[in-house]
C-alpha positions as CSV (number, residue, x, y, z in Angstrom):
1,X,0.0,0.0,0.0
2,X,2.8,2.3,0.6
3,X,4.1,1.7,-3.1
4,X,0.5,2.5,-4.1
5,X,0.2,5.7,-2.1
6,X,4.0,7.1,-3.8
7,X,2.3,6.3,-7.0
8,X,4.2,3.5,-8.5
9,X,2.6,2.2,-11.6
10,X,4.1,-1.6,-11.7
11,X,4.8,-3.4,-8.1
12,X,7.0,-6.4,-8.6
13,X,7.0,-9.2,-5.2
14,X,7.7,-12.6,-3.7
15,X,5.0,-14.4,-1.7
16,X,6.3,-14.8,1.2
17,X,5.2,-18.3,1.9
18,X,6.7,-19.5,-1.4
19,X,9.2,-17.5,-3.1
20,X,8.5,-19.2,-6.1
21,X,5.7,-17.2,-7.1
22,X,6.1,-13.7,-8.0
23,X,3.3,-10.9,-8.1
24,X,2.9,-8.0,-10.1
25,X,0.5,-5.6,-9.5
26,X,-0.9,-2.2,-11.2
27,X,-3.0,0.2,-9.1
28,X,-5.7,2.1,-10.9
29,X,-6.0,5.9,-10.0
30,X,-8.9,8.1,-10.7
31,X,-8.1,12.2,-10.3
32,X,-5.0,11.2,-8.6
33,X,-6.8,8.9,-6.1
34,X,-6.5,5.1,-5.7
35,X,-9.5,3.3,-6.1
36,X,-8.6,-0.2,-7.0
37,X,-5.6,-2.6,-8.4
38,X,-5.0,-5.2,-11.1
39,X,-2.5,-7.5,-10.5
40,X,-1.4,-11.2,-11.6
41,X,1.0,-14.4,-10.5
42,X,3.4,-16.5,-12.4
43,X,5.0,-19.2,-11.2
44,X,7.9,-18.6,-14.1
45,X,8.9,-15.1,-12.5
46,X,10.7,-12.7,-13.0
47,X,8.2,-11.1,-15.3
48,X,8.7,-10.1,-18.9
49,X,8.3,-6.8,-20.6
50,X,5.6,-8.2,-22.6
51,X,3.8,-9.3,-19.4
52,X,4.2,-5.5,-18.0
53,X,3.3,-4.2,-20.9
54,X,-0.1,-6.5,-21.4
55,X,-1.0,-5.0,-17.9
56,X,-0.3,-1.2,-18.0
57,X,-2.5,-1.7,-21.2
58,X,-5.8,-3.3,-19.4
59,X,-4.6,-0.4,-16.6
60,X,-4.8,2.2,-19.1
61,X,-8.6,1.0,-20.4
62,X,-9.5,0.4,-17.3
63,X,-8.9,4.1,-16.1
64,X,-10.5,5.2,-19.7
65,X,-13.7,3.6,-19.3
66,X,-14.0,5.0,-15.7
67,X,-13.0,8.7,-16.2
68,X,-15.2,8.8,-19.0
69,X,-18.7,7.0,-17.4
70,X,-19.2,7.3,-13.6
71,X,-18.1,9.6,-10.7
72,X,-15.2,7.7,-8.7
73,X,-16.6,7.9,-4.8
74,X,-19.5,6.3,-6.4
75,X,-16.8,3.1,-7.9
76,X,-17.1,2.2,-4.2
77,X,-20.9,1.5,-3.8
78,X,-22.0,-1.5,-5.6
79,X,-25.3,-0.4,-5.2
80,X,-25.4,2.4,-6.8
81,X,-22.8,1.1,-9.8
82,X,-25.9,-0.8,-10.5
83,X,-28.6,1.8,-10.5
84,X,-25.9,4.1,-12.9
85,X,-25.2,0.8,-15.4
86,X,-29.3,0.9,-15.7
87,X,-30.0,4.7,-16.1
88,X,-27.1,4.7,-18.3
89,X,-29.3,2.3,-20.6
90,X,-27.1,-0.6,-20.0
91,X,-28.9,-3.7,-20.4
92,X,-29.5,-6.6,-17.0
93,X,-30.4,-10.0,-17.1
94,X,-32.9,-11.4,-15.2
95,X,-30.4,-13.2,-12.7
96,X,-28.3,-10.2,-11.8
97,X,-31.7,-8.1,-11.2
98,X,-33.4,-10.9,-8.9
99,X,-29.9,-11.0,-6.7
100,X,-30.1,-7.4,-6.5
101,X,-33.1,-6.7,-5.3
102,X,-33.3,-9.9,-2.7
103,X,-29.9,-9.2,-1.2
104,X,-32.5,-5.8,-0.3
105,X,-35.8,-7.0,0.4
106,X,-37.4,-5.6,-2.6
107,X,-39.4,-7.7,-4.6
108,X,-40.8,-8.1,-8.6
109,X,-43.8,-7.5,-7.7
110,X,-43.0,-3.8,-5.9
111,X,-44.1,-0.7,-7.6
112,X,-41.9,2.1,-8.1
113,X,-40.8,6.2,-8.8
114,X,-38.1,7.9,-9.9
115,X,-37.3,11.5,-8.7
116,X,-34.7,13.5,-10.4
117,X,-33.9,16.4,-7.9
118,X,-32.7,19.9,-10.0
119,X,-29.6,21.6,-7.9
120,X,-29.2,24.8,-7.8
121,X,-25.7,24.8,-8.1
122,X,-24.4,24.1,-11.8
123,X,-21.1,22.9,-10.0
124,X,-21.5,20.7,-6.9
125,X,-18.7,19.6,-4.3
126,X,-18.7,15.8,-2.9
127,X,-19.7,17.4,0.7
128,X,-22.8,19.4,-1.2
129,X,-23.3,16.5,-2.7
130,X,-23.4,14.4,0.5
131,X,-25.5,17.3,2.4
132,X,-28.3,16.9,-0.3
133,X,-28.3,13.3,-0.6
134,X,-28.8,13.3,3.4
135,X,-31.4,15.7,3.6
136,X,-33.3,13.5,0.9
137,X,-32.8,10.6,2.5
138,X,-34.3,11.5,5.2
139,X,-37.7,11.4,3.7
140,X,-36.7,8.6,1.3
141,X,-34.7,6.5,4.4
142,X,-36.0,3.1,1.9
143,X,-35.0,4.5,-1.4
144,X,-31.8,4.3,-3.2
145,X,-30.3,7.8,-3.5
146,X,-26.8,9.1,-5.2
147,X,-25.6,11.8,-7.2
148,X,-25.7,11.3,-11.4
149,X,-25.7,13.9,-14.2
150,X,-25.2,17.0,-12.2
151,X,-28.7,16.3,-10.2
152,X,-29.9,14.1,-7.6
153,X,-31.5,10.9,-8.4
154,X,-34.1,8.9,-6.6
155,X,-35.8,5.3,-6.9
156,X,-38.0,4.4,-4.4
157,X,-41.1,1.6,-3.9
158,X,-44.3,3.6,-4.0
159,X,-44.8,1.2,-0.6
160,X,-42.2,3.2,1.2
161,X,-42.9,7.1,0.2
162,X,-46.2,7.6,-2.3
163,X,-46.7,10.8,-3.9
164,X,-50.1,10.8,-4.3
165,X,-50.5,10.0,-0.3
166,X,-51.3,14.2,1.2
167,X,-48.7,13.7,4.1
168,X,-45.7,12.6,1.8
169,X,-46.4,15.3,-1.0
170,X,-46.5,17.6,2.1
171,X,-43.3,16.9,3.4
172,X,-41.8,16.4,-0.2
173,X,-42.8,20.2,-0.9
174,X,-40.9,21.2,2.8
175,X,-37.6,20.1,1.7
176,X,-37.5,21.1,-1.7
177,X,-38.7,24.4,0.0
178,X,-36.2,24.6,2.3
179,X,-33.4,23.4,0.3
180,X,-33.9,25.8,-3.0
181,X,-34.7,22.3,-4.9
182,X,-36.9,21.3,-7.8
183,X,-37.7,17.6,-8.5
184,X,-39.2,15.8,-11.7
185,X,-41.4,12.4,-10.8
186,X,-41.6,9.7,-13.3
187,X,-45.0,7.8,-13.9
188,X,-45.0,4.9,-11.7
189,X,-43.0,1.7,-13.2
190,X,-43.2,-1.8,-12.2
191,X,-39.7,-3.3,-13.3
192,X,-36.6,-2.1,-11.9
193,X,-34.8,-2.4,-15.1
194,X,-36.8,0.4,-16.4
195,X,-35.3,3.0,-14.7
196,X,-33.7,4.5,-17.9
197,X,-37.4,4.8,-19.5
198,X,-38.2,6.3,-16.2
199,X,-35.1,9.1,-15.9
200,X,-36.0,10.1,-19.7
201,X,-39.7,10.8,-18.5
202,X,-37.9,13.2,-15.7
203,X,-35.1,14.7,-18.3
204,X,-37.9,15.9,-20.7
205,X,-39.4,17.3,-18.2
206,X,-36.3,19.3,-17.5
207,X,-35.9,20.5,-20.5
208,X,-39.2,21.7,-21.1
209,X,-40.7,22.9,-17.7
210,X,-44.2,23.9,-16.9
211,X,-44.7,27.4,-16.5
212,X,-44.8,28.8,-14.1
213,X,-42.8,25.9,-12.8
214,X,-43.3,24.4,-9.8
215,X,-41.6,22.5,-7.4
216,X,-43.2,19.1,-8.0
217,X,-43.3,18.3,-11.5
218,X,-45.1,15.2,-12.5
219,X,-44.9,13.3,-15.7
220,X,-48.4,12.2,-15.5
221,X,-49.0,15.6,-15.4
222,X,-46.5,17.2,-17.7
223,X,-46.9,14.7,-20.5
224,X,-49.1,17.0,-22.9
225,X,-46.9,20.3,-22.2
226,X,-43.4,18.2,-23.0
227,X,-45.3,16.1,-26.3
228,X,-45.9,20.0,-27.4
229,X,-42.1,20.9,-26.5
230,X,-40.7,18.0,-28.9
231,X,-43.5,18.7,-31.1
232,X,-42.6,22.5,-31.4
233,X,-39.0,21.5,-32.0
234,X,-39.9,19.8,-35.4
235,X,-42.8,21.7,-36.9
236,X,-45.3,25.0,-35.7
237,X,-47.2,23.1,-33.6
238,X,-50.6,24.5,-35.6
239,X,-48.9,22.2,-38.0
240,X,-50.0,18.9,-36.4
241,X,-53.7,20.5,-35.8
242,X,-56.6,18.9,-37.9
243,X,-57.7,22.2,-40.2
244,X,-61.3,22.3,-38.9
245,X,-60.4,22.1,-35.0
246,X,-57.7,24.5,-35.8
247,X,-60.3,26.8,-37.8
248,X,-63.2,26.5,-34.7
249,X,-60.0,27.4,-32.7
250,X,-58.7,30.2,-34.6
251,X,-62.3,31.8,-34.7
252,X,-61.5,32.4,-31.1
253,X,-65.6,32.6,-30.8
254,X,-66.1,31.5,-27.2
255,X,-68.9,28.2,-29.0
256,X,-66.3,27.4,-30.9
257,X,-63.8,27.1,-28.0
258,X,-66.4,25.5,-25.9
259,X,-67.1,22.6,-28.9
260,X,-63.4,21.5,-28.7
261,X,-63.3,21.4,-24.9
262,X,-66.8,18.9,-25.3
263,X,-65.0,17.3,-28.2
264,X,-61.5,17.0,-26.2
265,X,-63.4,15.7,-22.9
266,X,-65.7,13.1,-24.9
267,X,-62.4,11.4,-27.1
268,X,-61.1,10.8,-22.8
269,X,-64.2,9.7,-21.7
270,X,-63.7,6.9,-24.1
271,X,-66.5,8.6,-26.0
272,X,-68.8,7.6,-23.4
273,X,-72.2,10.1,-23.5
274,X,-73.0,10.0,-19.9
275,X,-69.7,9.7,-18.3
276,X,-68.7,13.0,-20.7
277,X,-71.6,14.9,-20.0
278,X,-71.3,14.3,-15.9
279,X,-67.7,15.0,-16.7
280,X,-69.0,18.5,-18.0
281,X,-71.8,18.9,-16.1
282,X,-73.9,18.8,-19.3
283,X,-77.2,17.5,-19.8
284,X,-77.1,14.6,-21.6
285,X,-79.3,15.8,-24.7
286,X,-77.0,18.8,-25.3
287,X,-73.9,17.2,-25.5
288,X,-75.3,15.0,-28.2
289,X,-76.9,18.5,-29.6
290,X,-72.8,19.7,-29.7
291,X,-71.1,16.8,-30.8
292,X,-73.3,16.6,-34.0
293,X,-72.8,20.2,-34.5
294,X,-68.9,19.2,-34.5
295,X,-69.6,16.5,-36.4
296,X,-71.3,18.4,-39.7
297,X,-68.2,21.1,-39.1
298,X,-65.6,18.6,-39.5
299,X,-67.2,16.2,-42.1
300,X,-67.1,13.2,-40.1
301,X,-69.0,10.5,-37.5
302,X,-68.2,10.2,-34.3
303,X,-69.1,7.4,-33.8
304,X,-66.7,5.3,-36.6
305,X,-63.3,6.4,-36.1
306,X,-60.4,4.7,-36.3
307,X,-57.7,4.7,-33.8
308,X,-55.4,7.3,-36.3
309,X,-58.1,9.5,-36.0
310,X,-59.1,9.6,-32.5
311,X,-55.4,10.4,-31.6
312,X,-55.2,12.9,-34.4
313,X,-58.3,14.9,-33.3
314,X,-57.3,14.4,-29.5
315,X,-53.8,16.0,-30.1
316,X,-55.7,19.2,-31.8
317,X,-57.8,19.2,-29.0
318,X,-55.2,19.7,-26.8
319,X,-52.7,21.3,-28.7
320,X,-55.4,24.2,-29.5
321,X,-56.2,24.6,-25.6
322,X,-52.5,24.8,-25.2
323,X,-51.7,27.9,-27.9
């Protein structure tokens, strides 16, 4: 260790026990830190060049693939190495998932949520870092917590903390309160090795926040607002309007505002009459009155249309209550 610590790259020696077999070892560094060694034995000692060689090589990789994927204090935490493999994307066999989440006590069958917690900071120490995880753990004691991509990263059962529940959305909203803090929920998953799927949900909401933003941002929430953002990116969104909701919308005529609202709230309600017109608080005989009136102003029936079509009208709905 003390050849390690001067920062020797190759460390040639004789087990003690039996001379006859010699050791070479290569510690790996990170930012000038030791985090780890490679080393071999051969009976045929001393080593050759070749052999050194071979091993600097696989040291040199080695030190490559690190600097360039994960943050090195987190090298030392199994636990969360496998959390960073599976947001980076990295695929996990079935095996390797089950013996990670029984040496835990978490189960298949659990449910779960992934919070992505927005610093304010654009540059974070490891003791900031440490402060924030702590303060989070605290109300996420079950979760696995750790720092990734500049932000703090969450997964936790829905068993252990619920966001829906009023007491844990409380105390959620104190700490992000209290600690400047902004923090992006996924939709609730039910395989671990879906926590990439899940950290995209919480990126996009990143990138295109709600305004005004709040401190609790929700994907089941957001989901219309960020499928404009991308939308917007590629085309006006008017562009993916069907002409006659965007005409009735363009009108700005307060019916014709009201007719895509009934039309909007009828394509959710499955295009249920009564469940729409409770949803509305409509008499059921004038919500048929309107959506025949929006039938003969966009040329078609209602009540035969295909799956392309409900979407597309859906998305105008909601696009047009957006602009």
């Amino acid at each position: 260790m003390q050849e390690i610590h001067s920062g020797n790259r190759l460390i040639s020696s004789v087990f003690r026990q039996d001379p006859s077999h010699h050791s070479l070892t290569a510690p790996l560094y990170f930012e000038g830190k030791n985090f780890g060694a490679f080393g071999t034995t051969d009976m045929n000692g001393p080593f050759t060049e070749a052999q050194k060689a071979l091993l600097l090589e696989v040291v040199h990789f080695t030190e490559l693939a690190m600097n360039h994927q994960i943050q090195p204090f987190l090298l030392q935490d199994e636990e969360n190495y496998y959390v960073i493999r599976l947001l980076q994307g990295y695929p996990a066999d079935e095996l390797s998932t089950s013996y990670y989440l029984q040496a835990r006590n978490y189960t298949n069958e659990d449910i779960w949520y992934l919070y992505q917690f927005s610093l304010p900071e654009s540059d974070v120490s490891d003791t900031r870092q440490s402060a924030y995880i702590h303060q989070i753990k605290n109300i996420l004691p079950h979760g696995v917590v750790l720092y990734f991509e500049h932000s703090i990263v969450a997964v936790c059962r829905r068993r252990d903390f619920d966001p829906d529940y009023e007491k844990s959305y409380a105390a959620l909203e104190d700490l992000l309160k209290r600690l400047s803090l902004k923090v992006y929920i996924s939709t609730r998953f039910f395989r671990f090795t879906e926590l990439s799927m899940a950290y995209e949900q919480c990126r996009l909401m990143k990138s295109y926040p709600l305004e005004p933003q709040k401190h609790i941002q929700r994907f089941d929430e957001a989901f219309p607002h960020v499928l404009y953002g991308v939308l917007k990116e590629k085309n006006s969104l008017p562009g993916f309007c069907h002409p006659a909701v965007l005409s009735l919308w363009q009108s700005h005529m307060e019916q014709d505002l009201t007719l895509i609202h009934n039309l909007k709230c009828y394509l959710i309600n499955g295009r249920n009459i009564a469940e729409t017109a409770r949803t509305l608080h409509l008499h059921r005989n004038t919500l048929i009155y309107r959506l025949r009136k929006i039938e003969d102003l966009l040329h078609i029936s209602l009540d035969y249309l295909d799956e392309n079509m409900l979407l597309y009208l859906l998305i105008s709905c909601f696009i047009c209550e957006t602009l």
